[in-house]
MISE-684484 format. One record per residue (C-alpha): z, y, x. Coordinates in steps of 0.2 Angstrom, whole numbers, plus 5000, padded with zeros to 4 digits. Layout:
REM residues N
<node><z>Z</z><y>Y</y><x>X</x></node>
...
END
This chain:
REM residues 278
<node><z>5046</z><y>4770</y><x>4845</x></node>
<node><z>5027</z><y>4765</y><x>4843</x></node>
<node><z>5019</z><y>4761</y><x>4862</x></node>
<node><z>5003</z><y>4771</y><x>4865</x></node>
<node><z>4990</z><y>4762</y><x>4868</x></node>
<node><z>4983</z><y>4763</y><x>4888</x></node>
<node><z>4966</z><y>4769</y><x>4884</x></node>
<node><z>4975</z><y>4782</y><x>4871</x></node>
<node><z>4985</z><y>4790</y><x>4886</x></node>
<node><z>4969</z><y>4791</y><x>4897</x></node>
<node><z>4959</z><y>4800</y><x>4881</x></node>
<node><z>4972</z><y>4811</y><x>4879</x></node>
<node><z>4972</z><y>4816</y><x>4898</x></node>
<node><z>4953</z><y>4818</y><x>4898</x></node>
<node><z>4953</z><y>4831</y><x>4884</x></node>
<node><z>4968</z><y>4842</y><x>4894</x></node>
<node><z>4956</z><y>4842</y><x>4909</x></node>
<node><z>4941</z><y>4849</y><x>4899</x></node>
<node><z>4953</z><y>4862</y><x>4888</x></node>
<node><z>4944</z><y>4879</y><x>4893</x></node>
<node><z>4961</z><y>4885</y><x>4901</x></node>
<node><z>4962</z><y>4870</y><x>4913</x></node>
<node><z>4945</z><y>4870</y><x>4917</x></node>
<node><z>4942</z><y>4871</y><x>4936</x></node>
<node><z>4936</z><y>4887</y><x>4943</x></node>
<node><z>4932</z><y>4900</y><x>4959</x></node>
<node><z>4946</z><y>4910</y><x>4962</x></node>
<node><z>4943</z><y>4927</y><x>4969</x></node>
<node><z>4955</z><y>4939</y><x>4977</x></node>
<node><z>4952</z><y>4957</y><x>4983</x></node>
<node><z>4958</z><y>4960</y><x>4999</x></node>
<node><z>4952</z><y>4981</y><x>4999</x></node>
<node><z>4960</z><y>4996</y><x>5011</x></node>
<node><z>4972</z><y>4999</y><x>5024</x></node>
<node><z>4984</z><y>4986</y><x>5029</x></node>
<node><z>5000</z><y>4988</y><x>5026</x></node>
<node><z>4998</z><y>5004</y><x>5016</x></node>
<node><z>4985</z><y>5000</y><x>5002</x></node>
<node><z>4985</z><y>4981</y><x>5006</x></node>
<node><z>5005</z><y>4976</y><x>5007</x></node>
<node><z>5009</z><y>4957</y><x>5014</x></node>
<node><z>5021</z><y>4953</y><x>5001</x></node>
<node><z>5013</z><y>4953</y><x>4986</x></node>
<node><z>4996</z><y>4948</y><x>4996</x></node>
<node><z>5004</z><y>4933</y><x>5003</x></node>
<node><z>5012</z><y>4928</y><x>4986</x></node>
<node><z>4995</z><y>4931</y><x>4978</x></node>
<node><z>4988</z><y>4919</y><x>4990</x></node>
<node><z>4999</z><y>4905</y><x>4989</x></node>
<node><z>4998</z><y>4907</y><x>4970</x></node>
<node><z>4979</z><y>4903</y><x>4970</x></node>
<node><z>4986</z><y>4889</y><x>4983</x></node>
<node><z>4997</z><y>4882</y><x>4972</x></node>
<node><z>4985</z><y>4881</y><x>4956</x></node>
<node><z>4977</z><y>4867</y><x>4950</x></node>
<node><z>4964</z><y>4875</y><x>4940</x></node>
<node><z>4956</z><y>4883</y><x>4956</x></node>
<node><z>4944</z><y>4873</y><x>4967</x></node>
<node><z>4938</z><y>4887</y><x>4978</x></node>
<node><z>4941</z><y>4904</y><x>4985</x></node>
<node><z>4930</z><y>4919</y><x>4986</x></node>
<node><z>4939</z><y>4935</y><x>4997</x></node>
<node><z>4930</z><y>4950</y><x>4995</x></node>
<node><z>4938</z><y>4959</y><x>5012</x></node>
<node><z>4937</z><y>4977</y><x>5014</x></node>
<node><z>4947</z><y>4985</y><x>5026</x></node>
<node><z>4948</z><y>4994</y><x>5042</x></node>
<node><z>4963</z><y>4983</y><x>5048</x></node>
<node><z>4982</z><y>4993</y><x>5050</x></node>
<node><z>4999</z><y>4985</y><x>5054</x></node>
<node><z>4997</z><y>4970</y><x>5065</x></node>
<node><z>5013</z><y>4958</y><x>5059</x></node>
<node><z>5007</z><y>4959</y><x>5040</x></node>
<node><z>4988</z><y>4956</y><x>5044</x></node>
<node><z>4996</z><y>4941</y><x>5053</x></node>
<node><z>5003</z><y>4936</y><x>5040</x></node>
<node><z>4991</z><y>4936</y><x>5027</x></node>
<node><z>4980</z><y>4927</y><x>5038</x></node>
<node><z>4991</z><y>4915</y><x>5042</x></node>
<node><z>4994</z><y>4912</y><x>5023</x></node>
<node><z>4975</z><y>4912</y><x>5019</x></node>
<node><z>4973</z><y>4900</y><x>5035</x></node>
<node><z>4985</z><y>4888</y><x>5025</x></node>
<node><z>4976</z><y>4891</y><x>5009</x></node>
<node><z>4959</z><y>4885</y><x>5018</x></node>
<node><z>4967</z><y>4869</y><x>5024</x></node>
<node><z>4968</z><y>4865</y><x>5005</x></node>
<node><z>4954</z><y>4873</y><x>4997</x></node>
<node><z>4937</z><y>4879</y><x>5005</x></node>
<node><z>4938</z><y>4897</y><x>5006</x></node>
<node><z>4923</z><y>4910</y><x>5009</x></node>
<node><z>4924</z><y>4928</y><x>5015</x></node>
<node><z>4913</z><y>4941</y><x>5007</x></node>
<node><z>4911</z><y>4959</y><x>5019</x></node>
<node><z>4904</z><y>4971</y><x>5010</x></node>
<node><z>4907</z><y>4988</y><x>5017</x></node>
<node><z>4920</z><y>4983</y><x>5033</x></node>
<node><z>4931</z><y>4969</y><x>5039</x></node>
<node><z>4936</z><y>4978</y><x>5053</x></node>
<node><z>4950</z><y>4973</y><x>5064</x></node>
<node><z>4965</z><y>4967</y><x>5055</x></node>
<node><z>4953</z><y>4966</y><x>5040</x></node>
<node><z>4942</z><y>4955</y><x>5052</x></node>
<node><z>4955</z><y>4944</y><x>5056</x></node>
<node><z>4962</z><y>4942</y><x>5039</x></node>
<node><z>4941</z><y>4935</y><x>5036</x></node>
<node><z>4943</z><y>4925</y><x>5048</x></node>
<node><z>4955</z><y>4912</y><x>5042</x></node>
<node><z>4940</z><y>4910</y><x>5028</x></node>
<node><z>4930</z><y>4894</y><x>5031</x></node>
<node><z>4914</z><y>4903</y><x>5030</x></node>
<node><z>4912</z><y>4920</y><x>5030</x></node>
<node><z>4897</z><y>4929</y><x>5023</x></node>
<node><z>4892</z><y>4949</y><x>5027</x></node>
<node><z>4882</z><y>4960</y><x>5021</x></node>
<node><z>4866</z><y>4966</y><x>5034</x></node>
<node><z>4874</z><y>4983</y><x>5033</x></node>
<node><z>4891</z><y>4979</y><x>5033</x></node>
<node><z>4903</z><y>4985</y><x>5048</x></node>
<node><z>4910</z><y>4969</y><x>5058</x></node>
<node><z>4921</z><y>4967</y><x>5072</x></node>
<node><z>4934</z><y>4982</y><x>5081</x></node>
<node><z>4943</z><y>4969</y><x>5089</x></node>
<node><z>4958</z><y>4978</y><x>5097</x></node>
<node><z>4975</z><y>4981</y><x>5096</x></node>
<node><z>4983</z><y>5001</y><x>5095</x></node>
<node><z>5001</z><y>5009</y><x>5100</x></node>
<node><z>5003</z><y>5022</y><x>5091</x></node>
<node><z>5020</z><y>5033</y><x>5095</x></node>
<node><z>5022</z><y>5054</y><x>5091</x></node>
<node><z>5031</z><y>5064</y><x>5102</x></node>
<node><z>5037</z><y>5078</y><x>5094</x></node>
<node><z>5048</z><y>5085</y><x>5110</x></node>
<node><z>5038</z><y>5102</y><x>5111</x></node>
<node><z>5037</z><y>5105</y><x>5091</x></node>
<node><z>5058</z><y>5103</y><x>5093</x></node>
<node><z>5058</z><y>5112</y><x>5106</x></node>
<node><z>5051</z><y>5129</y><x>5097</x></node>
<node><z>5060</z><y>5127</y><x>5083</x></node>
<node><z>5078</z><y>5125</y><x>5092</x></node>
<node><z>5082</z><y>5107</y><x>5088</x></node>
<node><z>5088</z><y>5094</y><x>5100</x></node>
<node><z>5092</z><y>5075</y><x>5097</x></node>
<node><z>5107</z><y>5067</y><x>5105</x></node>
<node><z>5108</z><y>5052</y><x>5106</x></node>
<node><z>5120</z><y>5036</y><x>5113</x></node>
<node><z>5115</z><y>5020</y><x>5115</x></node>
<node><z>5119</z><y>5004</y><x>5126</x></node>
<node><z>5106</z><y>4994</y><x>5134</x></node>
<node><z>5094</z><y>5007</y><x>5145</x></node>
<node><z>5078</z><y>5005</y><x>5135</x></node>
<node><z>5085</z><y>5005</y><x>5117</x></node>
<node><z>5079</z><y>5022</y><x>5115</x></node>
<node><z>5063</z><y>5020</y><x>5120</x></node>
<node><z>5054</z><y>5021</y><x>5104</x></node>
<node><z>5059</z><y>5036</y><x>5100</x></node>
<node><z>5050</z><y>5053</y><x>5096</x></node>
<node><z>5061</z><y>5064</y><x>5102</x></node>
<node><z>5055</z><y>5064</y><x>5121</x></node>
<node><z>5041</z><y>5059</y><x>5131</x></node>
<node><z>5040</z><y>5040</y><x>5137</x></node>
<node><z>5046</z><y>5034</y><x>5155</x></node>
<node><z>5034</z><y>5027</y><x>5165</x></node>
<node><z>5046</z><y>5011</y><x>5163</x></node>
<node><z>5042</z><y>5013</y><x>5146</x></node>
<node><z>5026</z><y>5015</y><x>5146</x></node>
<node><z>5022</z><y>4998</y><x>5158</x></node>
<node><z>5032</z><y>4989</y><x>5143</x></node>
<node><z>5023</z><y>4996</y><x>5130</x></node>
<node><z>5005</z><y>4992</y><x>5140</x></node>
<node><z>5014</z><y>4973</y><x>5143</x></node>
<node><z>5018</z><y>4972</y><x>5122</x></node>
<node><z>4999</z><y>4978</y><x>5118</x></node>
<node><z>4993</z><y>4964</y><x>5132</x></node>
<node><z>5001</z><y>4950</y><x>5121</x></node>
<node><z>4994</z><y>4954</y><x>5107</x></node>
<node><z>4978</z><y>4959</y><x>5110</x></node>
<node><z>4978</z><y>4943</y><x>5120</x></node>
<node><z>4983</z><y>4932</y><x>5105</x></node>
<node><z>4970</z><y>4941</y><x>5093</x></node>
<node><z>4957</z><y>4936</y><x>5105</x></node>
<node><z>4964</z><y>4918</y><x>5103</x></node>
<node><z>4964</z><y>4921</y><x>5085</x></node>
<node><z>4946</z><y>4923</y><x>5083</x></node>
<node><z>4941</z><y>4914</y><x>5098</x></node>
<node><z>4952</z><y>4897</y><x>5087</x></node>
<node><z>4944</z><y>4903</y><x>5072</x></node>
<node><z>4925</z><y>4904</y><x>5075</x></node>
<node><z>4923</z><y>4891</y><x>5087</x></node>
<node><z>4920</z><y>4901</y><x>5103</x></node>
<node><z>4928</z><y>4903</y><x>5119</x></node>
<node><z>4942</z><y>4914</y><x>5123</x></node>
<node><z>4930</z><y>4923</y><x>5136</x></node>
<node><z>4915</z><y>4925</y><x>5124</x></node>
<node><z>4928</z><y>4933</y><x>5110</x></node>
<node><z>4936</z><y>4944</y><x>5127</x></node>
<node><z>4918</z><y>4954</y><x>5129</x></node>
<node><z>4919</z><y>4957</y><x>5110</x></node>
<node><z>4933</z><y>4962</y><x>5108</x></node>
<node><z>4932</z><y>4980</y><x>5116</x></node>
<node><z>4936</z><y>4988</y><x>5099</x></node>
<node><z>4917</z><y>4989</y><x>5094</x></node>
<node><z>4912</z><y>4989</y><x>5078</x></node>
<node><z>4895</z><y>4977</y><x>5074</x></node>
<node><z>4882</z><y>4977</y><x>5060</x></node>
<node><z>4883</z><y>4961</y><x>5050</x></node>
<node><z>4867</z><y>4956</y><x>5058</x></node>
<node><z>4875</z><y>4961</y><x>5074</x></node>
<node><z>4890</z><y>4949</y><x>5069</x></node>
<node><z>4879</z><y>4936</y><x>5063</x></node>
<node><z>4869</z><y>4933</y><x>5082</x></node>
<node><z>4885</z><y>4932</y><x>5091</x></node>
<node><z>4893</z><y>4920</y><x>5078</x></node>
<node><z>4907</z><y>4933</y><x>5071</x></node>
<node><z>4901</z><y>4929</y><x>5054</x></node>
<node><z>4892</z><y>4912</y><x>5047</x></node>
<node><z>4879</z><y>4918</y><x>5033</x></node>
<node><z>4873</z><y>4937</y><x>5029</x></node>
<node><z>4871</z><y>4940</y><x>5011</x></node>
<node><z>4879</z><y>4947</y><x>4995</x></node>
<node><z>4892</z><y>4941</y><x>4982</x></node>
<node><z>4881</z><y>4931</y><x>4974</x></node>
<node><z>4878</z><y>4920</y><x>4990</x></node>
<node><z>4898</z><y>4920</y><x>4993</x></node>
<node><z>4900</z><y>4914</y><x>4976</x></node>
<node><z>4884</z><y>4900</y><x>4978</x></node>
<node><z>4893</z><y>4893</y><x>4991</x></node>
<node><z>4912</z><y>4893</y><x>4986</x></node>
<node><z>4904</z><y>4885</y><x>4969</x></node>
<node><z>4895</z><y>4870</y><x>4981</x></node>
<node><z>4910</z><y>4868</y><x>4994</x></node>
<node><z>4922</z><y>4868</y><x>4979</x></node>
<node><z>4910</z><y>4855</y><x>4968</x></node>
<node><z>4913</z><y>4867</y><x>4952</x></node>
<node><z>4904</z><y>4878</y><x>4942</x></node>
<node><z>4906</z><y>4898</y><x>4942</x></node>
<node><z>4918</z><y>4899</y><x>4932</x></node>
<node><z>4928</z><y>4914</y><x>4939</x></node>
<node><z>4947</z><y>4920</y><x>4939</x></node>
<node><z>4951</z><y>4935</y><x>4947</x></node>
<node><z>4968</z><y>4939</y><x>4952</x></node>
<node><z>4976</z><y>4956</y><x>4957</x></node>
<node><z>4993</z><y>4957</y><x>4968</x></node>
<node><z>5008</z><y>4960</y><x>4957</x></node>
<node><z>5023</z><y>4971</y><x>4963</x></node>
<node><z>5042</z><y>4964</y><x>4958</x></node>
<node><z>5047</z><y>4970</y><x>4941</x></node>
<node><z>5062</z><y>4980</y><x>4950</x></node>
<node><z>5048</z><y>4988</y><x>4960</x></node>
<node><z>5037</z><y>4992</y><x>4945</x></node>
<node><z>5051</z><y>5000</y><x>4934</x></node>
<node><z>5057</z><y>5010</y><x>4949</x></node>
<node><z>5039</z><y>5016</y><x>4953</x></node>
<node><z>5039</z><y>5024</y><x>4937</x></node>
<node><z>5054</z><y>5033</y><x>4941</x></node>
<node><z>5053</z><y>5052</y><x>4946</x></node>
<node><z>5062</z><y>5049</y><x>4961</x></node>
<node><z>5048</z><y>5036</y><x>4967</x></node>
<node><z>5037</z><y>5051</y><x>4972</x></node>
<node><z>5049</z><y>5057</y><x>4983</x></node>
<node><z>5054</z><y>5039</y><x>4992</x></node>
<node><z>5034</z><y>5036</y><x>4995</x></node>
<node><z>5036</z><y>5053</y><x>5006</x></node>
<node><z>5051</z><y>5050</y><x>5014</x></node>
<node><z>5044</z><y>5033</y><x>5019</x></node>
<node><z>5027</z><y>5042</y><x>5022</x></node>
<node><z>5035</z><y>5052</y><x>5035</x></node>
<node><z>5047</z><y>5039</y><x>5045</x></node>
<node><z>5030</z><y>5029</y><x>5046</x></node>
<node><z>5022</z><y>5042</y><x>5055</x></node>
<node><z>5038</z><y>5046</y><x>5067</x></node>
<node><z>5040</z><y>5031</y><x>5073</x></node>
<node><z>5029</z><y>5016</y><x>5083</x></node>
<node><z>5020</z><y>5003</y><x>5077</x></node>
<node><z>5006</z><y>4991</y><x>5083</x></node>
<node><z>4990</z><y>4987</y><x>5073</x></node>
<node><z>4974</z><y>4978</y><x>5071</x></node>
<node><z>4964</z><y>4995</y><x>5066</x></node>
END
């Protein structure tokens, strides 16, 4: 075998970095609806770490629109965009809302840029739990139910809450409104006791957001884009990417029994508690 020259090998390298399909470029991701419904964790998180993981990107521009929804999987895609950040400068773009969940998703951005007219903020945490005892109640149904441990029922919608319950539930929503004020507090720079007198689920302008140091610049895509380009040292080159669904999940969804499961886990969304960022 023939040796390659030195200079030969570093030629050849040169040209892969200028082929158009390894050129550097801006990555932008869409981050658009309710969390947890519209905007599902898994495929967001895996969507993230994939613009993470690829070379070609050098910066990363999320377009956030949302009015927050299930606290644990806003968590997590902040917490995977947080990691993405440490790698790559990232910039936030809030066009319509990035409203609680959605705000704190834009907050593990390194900068984030609003609109004027944009809603900001609605930093707060929700309970939400039905009660269906009196709908049961007319129609001649009751639940039974056995269980070990005193407050393993108490979640359930079949009765009204004890007020042991309800002090735990108030103790749950303390902890994490308190770390979503800690969140934002970590994440912009400010005080927990500055992010406190925010966070009383108000919702701000993006000039409003922009005085108290909610967001850094206010402007449109275009501006987003600018400054991805500049933090990222390349040119606009852009690659969109979309959230993709396991191919299990894709061929099922085509299924006619699909409907049907998307309302069964409609309804046992409704009937039973969750917590979120919304």
């Amino acid at each position: 075998m023939v040796a390659r020259p030195v200079g030969e090998w570093v030629r050849t390298g040169e040209l892969q970095d200028h082929l158009p399909w390894n050129a550097p470029r801006i990555g932008v991701l869409e981050i658009s609806g309710a969390i947890g419904a519209q905007v599902r964790g898994p495929e967001m998180v895996r969507a993230i770490k994939a613009l993470a993981d690829d070379a070609r990107i050098r910066a990363v521009v999320v377009e956030v629109d949302s009015p927050g929804g299930s606290a644990p999987v806003s968590d997590a895609i902040h917490r995977s965009l947080r990691k993405l950040s440490r790698r790559k400068p990232t910039v936030a773009f809030v066009m319509t809302s990035g409203l609680s969940g959605g705000y704190l998703i834009a907050c593990a951005a390194s900068k984030i840029v609003a609109l004027p007219t944009s809603l900001v903020g609605s930093i707060g945490v929700i309970f939400m739990r039905p009660v269906v005892q009196e709908l049961m109640e007319k129609i001649g149904v009751r639940m039974v139910m056995t269980h070990e441990g005193h407050l393993k029922g108490m979640f359930q919608p079949w009765r009204e809450p004890t007020e042991e319950e309800e002090e735990k539930v108030e103790a749950l929503t303390d902890r994490y409104y308190q770390w979503f004020v800690d969140a934002v507090a970590q994440a912009r720079g400010l005080s927990p006791e500055v992010v406190r007198g925010y966070a009383t689920g108000e919702v701000f302008t993006g000039v409003e957001a922009k005085e108290m140091g909610l967001v850094d610049e206010l402007g449109d895509l275009e501006m987003a884009l600018d400054m991805a380009s500049e933090m990222g040292r390349t040119p606009r080159r852009l690659h969109y990417v979309r959230p993709r669904r396991p191919l299990v999940e894709r061929l099922l969804a085509r299924s006619g029994g699909s409907l049907a499961d998307a309302m069964i886990a409609r309804i046992e969304d409704r009937l039973f508690p969750h917590i979120d960022f919304r």
